[in-house]
Z-matrix of the N, CA and C atoms (Angstrom, degrees):
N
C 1 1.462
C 2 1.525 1 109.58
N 3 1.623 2 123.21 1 154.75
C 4 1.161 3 120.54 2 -142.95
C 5 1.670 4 89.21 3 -126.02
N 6 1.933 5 111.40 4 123.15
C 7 0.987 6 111.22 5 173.93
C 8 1.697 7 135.56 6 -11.57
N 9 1.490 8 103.45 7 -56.59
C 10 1.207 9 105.31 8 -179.73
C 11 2.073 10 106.22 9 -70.70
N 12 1.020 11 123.66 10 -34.22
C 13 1.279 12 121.11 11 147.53
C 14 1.771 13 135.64 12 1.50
N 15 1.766 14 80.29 13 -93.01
C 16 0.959 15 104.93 14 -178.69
C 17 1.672 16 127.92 15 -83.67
N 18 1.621 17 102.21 16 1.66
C 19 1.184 18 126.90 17 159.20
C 20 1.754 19 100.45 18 -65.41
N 21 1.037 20 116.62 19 -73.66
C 22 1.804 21 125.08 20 -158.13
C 23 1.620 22 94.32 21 -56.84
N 24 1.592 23 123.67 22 -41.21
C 25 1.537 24 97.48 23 176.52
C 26 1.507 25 123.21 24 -62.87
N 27 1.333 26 104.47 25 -35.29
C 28 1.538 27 100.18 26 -174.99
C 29 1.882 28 93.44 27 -71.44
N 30 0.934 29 153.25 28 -39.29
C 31 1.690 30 141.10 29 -148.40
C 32 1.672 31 80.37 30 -90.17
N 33 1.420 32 145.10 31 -32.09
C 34 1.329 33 136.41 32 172.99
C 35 1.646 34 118.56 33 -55.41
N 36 1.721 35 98.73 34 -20.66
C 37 1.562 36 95.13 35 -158.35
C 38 1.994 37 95.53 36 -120.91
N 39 1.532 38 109.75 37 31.91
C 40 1.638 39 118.22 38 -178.68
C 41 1.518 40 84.80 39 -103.36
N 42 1.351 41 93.88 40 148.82
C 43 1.481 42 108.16 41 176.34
C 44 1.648 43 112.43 42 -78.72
N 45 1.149 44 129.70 43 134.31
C 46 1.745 45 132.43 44 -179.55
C 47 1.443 46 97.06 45 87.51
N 48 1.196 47 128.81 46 -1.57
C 49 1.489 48 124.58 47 -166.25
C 50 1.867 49 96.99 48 -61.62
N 51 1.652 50 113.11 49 137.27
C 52 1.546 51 101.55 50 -174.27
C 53 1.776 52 92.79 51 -124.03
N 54 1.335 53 116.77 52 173.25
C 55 1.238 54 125.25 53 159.23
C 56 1.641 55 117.92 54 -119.86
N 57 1.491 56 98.62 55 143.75
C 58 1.751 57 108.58 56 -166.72
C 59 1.461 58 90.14 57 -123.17
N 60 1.294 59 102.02 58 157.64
C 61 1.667 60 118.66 59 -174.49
C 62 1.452 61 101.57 60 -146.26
N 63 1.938 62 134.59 61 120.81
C 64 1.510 63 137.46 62 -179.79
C 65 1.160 64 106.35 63 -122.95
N 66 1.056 65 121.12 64 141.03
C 67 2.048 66 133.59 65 167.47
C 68 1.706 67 81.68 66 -74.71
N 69 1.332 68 80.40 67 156.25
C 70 1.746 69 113.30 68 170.23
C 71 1.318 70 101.03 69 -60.65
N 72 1.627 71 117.54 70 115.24
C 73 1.302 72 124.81 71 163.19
C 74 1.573 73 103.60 72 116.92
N 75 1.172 74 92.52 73 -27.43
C 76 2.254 75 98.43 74 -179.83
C 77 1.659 76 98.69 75 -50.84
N 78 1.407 77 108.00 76 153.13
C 79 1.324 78 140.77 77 174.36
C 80 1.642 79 95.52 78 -72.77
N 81 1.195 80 128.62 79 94.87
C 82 1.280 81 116.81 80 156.41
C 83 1.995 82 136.70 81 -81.81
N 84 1.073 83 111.75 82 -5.66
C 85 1.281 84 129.08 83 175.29
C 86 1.347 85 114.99 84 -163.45
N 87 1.670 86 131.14 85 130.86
C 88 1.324 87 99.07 86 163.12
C 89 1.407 88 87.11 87 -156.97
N 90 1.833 89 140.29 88 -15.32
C 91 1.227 90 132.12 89 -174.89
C 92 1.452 91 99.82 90 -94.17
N 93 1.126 92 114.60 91 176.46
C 94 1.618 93 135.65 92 -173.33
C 95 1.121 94 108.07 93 -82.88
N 96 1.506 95 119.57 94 -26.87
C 97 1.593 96 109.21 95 157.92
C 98 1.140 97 125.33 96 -69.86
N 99 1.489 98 135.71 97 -66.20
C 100 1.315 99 129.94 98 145.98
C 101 1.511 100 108.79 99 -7.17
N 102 0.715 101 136.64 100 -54.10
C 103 1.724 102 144.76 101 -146.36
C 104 1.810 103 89.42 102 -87.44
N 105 1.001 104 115.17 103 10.61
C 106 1.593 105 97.07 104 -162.72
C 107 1.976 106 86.42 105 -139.41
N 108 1.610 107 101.70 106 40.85
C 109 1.106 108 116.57 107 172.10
C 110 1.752 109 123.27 108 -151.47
N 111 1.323 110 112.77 109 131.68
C 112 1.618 111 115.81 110 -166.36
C 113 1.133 112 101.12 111 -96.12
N 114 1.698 113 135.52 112 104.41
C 115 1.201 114 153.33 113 148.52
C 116 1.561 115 128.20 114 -51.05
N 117 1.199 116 122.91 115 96.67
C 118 1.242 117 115.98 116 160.39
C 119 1.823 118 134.21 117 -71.09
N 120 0.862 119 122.41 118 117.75
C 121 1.659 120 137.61 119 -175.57
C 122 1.442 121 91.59 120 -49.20
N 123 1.434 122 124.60 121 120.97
C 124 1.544 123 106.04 122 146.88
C 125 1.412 124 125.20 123 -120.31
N 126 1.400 125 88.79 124 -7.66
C 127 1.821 126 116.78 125 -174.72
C 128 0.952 127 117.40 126 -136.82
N 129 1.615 128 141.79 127 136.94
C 130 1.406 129 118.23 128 153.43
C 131 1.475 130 109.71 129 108.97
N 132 1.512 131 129.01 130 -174.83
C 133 1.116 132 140.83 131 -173.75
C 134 1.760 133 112.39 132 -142.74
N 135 1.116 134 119.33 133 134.77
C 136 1.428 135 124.74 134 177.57
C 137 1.600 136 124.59 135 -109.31
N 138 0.951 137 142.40 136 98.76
C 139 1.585 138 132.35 137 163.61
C 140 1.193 139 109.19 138 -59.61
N 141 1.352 140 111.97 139 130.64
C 142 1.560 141 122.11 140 160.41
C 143 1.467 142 121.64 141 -109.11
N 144 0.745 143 128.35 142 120.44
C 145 1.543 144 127.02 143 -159.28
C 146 2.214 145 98.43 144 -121.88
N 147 1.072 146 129.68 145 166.93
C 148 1.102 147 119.48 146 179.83
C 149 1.852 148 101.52 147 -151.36
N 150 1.698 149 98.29 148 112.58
C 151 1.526 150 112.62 149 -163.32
C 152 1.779 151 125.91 150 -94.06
N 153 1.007 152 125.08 151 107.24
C 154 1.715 153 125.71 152 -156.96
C 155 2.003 154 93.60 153 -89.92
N 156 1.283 155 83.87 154 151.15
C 157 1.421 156 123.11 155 -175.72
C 158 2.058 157 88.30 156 -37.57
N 159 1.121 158 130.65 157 -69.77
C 160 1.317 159 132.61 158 172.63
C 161 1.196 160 121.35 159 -46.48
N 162 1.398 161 135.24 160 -7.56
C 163 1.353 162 140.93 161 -143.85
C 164 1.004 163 130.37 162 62.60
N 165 1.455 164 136.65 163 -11.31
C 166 1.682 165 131.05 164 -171.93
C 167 1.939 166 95.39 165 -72.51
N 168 1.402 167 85.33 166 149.54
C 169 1.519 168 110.08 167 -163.45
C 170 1.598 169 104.52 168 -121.16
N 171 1.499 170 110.07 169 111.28
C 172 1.660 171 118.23 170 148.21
C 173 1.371 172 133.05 171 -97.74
N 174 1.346 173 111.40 172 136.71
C 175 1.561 174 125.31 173 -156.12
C 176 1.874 175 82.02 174 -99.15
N 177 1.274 176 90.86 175 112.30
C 178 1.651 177 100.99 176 159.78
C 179 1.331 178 115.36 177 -71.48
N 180 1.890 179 110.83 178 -74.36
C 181 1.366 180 85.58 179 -175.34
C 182 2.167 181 72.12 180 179.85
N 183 1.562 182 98.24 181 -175.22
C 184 1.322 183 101.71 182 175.36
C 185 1.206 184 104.83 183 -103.85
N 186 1.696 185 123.44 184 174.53
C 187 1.175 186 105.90 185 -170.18
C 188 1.968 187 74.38 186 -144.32
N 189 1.440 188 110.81 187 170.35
C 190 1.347 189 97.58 188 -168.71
C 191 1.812 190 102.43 189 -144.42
N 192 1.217 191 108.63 190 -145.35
C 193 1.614 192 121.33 191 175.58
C 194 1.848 193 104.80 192 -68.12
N 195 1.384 194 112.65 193 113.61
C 196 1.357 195 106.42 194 171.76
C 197 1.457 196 118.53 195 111.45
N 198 1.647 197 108.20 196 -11.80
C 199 1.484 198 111.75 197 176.77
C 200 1.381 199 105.90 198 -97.85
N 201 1.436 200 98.91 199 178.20
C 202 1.240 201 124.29 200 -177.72
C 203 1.712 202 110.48 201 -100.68
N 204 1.336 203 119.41 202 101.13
C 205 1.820 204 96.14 203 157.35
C 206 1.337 205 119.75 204 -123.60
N 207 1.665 206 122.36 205 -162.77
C 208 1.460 207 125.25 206 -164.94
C 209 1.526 208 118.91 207 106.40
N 210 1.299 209 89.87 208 -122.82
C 211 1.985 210 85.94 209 -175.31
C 212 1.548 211 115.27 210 -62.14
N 213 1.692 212 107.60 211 -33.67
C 214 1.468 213 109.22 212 -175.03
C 215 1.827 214 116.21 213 -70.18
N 216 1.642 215 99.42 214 11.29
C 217 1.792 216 93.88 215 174.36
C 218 1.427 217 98.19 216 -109.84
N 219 2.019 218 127.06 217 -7.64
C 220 0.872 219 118.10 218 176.79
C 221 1.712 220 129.33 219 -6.26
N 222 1.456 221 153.96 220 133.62
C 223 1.145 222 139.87 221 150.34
C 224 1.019 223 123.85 222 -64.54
N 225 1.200 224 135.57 223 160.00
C 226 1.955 225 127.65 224 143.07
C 227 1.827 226 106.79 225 -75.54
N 228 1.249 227 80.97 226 162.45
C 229 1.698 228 106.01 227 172.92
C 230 1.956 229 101.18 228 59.47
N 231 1.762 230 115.99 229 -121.53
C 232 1.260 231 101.25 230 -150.26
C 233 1.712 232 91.98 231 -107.14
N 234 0.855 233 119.91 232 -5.90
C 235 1.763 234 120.02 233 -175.47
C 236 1.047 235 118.79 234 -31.68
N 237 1.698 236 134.59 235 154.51
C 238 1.436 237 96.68 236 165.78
C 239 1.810 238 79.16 237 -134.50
N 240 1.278 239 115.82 238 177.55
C 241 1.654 240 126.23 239 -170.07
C 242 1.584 241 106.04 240 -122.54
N 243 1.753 242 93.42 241 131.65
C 244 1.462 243 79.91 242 -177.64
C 245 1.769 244 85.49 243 -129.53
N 246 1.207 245 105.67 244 158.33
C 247 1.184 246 124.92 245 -169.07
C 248 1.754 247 110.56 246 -118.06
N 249 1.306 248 113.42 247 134.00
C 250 1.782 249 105.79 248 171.94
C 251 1.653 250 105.24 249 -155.86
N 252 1.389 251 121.22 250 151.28
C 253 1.409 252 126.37 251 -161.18
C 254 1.558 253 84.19 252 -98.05
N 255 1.432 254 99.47 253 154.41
C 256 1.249 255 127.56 254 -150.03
C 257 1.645 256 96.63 255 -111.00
N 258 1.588 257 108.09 256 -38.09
C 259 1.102 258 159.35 257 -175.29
C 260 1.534 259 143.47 258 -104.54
N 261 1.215 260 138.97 259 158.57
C 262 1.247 261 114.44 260 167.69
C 263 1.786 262 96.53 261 -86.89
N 264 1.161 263 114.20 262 145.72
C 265 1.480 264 127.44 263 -156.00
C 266 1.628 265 100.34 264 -132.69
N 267 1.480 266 116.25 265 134.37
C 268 1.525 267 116.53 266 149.37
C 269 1.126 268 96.18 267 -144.80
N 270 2.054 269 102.15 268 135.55
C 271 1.287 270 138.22 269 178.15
C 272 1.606 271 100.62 270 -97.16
N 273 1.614 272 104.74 271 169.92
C 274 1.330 273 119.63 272 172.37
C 275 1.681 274 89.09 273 -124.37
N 276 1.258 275 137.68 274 144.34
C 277 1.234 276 123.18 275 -166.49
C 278 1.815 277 87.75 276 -148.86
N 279 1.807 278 103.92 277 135.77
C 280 1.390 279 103.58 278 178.43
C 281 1.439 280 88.49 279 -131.68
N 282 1.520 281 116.82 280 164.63
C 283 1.705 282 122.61 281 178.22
C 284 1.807 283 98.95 282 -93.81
N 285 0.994 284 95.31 283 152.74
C 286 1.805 285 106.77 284 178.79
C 287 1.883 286 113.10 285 -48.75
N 288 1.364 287 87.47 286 -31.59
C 289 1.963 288 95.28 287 -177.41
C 290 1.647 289 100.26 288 -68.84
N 291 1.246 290 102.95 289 -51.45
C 292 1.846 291 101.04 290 -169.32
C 293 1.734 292 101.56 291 -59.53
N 294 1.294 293 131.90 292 -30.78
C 295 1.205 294 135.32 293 -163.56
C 296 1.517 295 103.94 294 -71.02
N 297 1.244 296 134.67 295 10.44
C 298 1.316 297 151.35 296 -161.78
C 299 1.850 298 88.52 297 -87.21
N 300 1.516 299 101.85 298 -48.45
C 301 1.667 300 106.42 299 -161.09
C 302 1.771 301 95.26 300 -72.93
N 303 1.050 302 121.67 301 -25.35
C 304 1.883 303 118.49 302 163.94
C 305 1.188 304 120.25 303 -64.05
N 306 1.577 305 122.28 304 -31.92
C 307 1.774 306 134.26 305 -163.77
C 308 1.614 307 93.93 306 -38.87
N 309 1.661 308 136.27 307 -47.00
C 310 0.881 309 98.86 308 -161.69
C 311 1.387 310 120.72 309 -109.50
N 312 1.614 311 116.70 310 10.83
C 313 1.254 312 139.73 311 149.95
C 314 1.582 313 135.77 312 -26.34
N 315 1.530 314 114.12 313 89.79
C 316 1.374 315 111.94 314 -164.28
C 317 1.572 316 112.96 315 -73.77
N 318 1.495 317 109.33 316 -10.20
C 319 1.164 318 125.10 317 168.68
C 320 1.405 319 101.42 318 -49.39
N 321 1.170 320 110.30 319 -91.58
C 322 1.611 321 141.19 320 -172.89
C 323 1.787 322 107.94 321 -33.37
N 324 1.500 323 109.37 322 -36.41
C 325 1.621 324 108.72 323 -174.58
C 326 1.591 325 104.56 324 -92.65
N 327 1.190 326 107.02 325 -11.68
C 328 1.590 327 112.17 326 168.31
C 329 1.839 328 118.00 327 -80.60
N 330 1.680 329 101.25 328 -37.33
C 331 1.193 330 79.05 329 170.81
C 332 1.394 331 121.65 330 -92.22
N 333 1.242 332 114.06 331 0.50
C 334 1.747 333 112.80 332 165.06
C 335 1.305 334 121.40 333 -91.15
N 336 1.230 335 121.02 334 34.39
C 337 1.129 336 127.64 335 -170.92
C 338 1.839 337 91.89 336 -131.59
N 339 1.169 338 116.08 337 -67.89
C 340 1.585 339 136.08 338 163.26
C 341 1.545 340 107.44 339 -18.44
N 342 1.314 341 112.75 340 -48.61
C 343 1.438 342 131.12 341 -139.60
C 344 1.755 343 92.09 342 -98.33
N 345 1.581 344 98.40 343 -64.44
C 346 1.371 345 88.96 344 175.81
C 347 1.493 346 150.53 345 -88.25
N 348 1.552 347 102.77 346 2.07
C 349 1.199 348 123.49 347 139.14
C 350 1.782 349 140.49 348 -59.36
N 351 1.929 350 92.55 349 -30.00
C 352 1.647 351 88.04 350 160.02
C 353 1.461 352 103.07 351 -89.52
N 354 1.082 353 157.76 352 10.15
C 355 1.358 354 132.22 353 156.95
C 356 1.704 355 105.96 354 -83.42
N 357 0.814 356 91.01 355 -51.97
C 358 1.833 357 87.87 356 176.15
C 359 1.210 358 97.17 357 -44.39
N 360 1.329 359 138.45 358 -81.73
C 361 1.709 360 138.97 359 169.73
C 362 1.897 361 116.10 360 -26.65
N 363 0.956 362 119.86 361 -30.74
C 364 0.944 363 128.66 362 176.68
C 365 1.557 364 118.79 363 -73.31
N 366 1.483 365 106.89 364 -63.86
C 367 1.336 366 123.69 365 -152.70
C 368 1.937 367 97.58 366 -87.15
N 369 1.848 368 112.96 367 -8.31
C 370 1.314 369 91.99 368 158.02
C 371 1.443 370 124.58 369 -118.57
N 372 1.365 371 104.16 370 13.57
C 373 1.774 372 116.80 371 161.12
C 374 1.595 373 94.99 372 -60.00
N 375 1.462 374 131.00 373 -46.43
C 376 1.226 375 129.92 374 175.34
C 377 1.061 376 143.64 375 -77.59
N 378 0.974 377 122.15 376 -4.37
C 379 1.698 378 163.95 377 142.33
C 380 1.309 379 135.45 378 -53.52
N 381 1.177 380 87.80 379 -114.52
C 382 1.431 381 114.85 380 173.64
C 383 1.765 382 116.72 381 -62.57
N 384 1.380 383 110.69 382 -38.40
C 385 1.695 384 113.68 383 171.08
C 386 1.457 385 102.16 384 -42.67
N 387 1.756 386 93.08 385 -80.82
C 388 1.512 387 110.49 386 -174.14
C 389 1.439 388 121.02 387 -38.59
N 390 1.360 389 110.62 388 -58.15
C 391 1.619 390 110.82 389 -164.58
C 392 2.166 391 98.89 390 -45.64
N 393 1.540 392 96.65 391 -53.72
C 394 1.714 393 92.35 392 -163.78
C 395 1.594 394 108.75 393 -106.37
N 396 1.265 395 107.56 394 -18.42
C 397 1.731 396 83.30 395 179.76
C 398 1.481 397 122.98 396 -125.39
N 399 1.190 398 116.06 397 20.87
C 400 1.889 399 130.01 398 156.13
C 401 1.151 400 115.12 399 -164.75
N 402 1.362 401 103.12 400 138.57
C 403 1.815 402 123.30 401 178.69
C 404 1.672 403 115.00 402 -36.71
N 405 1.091 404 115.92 403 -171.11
C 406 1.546 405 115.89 404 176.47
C 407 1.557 406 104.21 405 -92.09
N 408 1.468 407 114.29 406 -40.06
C 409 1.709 408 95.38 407 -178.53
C 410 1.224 409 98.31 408 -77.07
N 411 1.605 410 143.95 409 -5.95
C 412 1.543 411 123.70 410 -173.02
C 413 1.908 412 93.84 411 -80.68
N 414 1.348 413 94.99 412 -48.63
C 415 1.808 414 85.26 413 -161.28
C 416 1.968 415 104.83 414 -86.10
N 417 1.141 416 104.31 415 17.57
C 418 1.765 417 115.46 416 154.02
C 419 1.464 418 99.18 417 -86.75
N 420 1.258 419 139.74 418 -58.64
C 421 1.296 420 151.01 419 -172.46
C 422 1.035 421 102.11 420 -36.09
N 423 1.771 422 125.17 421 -65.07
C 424 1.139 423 123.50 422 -136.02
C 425 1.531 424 95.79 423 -112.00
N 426 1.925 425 120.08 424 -12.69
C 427 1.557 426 87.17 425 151.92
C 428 1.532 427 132.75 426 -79.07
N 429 1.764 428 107.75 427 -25.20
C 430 1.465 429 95.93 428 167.44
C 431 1.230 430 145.14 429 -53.18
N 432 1.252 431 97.83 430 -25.02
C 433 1.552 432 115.42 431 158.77
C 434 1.736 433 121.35 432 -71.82
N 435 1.319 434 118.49 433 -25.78
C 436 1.508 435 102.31 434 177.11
C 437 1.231 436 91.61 435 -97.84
N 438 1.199 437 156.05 436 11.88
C 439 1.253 438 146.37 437 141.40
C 440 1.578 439 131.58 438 -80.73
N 441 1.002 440 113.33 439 5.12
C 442 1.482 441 137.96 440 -175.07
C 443 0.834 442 116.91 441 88.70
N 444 1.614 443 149.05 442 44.70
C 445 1.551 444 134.12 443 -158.49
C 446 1.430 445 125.16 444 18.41
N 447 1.271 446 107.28 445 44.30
C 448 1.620 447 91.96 446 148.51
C 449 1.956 448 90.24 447 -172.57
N 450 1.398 449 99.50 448 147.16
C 451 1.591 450 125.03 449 -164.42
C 452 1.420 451 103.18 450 -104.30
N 453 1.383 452 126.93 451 158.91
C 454 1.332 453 129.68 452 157.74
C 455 1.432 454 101.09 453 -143.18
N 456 1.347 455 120.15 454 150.27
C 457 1.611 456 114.21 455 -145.67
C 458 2.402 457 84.58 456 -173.00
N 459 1.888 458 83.15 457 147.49
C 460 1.761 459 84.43 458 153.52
C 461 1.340 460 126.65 459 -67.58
N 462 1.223 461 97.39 460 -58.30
C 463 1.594 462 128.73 461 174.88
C 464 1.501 463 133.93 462 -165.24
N 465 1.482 464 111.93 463 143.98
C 466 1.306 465 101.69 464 -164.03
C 467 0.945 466 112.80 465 -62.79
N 468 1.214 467 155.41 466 -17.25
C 469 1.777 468 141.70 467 162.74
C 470 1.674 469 106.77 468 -43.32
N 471 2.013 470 113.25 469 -31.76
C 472 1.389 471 108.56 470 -177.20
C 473 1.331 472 111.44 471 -78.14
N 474 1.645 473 106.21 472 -33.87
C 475 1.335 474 101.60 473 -174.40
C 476 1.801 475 123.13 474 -84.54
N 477 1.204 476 111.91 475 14.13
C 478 1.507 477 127.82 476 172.41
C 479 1.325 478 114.92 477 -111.06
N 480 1.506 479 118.60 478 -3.30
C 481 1.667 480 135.04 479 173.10
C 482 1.483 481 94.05 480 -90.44
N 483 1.336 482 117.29 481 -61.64
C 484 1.722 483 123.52 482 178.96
C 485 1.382 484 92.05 483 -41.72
N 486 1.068 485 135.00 484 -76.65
C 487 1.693 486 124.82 485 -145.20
C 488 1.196 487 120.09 486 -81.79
N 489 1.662 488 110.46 487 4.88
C 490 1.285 489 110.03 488 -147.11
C 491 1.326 490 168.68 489 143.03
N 492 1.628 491 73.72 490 -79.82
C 493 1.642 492 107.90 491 -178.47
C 494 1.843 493 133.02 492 -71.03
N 495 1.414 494 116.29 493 136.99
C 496 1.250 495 114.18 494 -158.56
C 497 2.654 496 82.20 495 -61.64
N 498 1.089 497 77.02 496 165.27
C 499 1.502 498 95.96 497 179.89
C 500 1.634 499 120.73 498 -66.68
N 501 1.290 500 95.53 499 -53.12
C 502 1.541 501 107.31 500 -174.74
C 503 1.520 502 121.53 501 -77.85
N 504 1.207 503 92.25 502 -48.03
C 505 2.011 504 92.04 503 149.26
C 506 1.171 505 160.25 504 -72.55
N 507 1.672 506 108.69 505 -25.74
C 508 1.578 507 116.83 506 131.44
C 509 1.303 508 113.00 507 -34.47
N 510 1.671 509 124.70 508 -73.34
C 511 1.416 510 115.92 509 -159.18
C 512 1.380 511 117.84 510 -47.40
N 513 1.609 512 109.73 511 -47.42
C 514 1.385 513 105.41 512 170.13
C 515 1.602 514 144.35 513 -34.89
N 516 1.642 515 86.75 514 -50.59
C 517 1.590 516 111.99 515 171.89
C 518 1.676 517 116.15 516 -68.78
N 519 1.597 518 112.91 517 -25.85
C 520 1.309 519 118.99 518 164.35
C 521 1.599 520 107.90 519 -76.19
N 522 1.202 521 154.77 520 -35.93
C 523 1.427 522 158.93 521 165.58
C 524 1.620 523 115.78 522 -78.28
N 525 1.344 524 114.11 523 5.21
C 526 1.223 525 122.33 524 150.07
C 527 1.327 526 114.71 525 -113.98
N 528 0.953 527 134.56 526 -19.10
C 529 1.126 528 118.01 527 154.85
C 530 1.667 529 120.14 528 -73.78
N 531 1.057 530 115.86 529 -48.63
C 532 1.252 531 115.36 530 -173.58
C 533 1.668 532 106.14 531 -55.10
N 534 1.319 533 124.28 532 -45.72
C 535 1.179 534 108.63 533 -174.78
C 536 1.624 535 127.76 534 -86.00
N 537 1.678 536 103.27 535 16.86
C 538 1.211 537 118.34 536 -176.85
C 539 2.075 538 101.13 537 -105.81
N 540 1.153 539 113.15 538 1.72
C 541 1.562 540 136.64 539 -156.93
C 542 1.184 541 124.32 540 57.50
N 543 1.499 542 132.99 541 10.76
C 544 0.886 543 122.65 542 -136.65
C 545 1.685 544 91.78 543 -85.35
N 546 1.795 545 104.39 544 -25.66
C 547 1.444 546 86.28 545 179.21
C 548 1.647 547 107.50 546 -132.09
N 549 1.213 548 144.23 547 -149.59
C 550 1.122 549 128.68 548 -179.71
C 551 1.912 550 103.40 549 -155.87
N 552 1.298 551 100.36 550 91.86
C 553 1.926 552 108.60 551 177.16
C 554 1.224 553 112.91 552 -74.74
N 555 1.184 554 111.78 553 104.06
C 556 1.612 555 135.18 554 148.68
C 557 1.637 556 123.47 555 -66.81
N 558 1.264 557 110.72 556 140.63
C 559 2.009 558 101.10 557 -172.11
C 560 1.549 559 88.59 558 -39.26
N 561 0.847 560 151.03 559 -117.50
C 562 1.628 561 160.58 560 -178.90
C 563 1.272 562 148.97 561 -33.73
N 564 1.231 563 89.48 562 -2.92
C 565 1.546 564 108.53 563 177.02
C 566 1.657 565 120.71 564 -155.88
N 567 0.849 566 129.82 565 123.57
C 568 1.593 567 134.35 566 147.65
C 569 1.304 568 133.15 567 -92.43
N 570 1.423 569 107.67 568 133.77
C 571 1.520 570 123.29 569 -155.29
C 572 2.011 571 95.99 570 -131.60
N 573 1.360 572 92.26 571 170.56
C 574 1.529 573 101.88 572 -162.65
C 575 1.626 574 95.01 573 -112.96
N 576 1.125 575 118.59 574 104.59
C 577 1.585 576 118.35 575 -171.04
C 578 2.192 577 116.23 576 -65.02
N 579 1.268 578 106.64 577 -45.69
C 580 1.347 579 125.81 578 158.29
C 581 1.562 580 122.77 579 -136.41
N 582 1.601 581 105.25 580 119.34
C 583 0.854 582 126.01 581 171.68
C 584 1.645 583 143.49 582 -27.35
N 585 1.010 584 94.94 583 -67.52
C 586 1.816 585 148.35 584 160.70
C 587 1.738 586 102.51 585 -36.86
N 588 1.679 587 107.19 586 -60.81
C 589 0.942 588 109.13 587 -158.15
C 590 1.709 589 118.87 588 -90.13
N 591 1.509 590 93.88 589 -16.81
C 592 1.436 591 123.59 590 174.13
C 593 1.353 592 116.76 591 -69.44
N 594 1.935 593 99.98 592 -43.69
C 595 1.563 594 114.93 593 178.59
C 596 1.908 595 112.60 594 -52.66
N 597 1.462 596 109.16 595 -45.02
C 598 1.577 597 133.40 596 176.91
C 599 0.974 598 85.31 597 -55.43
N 600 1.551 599 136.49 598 -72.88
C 601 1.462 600 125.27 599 -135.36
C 602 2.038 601 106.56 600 -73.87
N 603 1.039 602 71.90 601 -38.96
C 604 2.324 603 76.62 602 179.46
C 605 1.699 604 88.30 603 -59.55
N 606 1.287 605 118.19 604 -60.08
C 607 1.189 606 106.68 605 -153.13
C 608 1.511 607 124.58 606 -55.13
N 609 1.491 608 106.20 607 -21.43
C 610 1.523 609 122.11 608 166.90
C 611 1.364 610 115.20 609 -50.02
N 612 1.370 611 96.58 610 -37.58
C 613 1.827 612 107.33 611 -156.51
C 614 1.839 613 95.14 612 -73.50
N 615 1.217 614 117.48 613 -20.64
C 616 1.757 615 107.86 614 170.98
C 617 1.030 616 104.21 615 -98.81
């Protein structure tokens, strides 16, 4: 049985443990009460975004089937985190007090350990990669590729907020590619037309 698994039986079997259900686009977390609760993923997709006292907004990262969110995206200092389903989403949601009956659960410290180490892993492949050590079409390249070559997205203004990326230069790099074939933009999705030929073309780019 598979961590995230055997995670959801034990958060099924905490006392007060509740279940939440969001349409695509619902607010799934965003006050400090909420926030003072550990969500398990069982469905669905989450944006986490992280919001400063001025309003400017950082896109952490998505979080999906099998993670953990809530208190463990907490910020430091004045940030505050807002959360929204990407997806239609159902959580298993326990409060930090009930999580007392997990404390000694090697299960439970494994998957918060797992969990919050891939966002850290995550959130500076998107970052920190990009900003200094490949262009925007290289590190577009190389997530379509760890995602299988092909994307599903609202719109590309959303899908250049997800990664990151300033707006106007993605698009470019998406209309050069496309008219080079390498990939093929649909209103909503982009897909990788040949493989093979796509594989050559990244590989140029190092």
């Amino acid at each position: 049985m598979e961590v995230s698994e055997r995670l959801r039986d034990m958060f099924e079997k905490v006392e007060g443990v509740a279940e939440y259900t969001f349409k695509k686009g619902d607010k799934v977390a965003f006050s400090a009460e909420e926030m003072e609760m550990i969500y398990l993923i069982v469905e669905g997709e989450i944006d986490i975004n992280y919001v400063a006292e001025n309003g400017n907004t950082m896109h952490l990262l998505i979080a999906g089937k099998g993670q953990l969110v809530g208190a463990v995206d907490l910020p430091l200092g004045s940030w505050l985190v807002n959360m929204t389903a990407r997806t239609k989403v159902k959580l298993l949601g326990v409060s930090m007090d009930a999580l007392s009956d997990l404390e000694d659960s090697a299960v439970f410290w494994k998957a918060m350990y797992l969990d919050v180490s891939r966002k850290f892993r995550e959130f500076g492949e998107r970052t920190f990669t990009r900003s200094t050590a490949v262009s925007y079409e290289t590190f577009f390249l190389l997530y379509l590729k760890e995602r299988g070559y092909q994307l599903e997205f609202n719109s590309l203004a959303d899908l250049a907020y997800c990664l990151n990326l300033e707006y106007r230069n993605f698009f470019r790099v998406v209309k050069k590619l496309t008219e080079r074939g390498i990939i093929v933009k649909e209103r909503n999705r982009i897909s990788v037309p040949d493989v093979p030929l796509f594989q050559s073309y990244l590989k140029e780019r190092f």
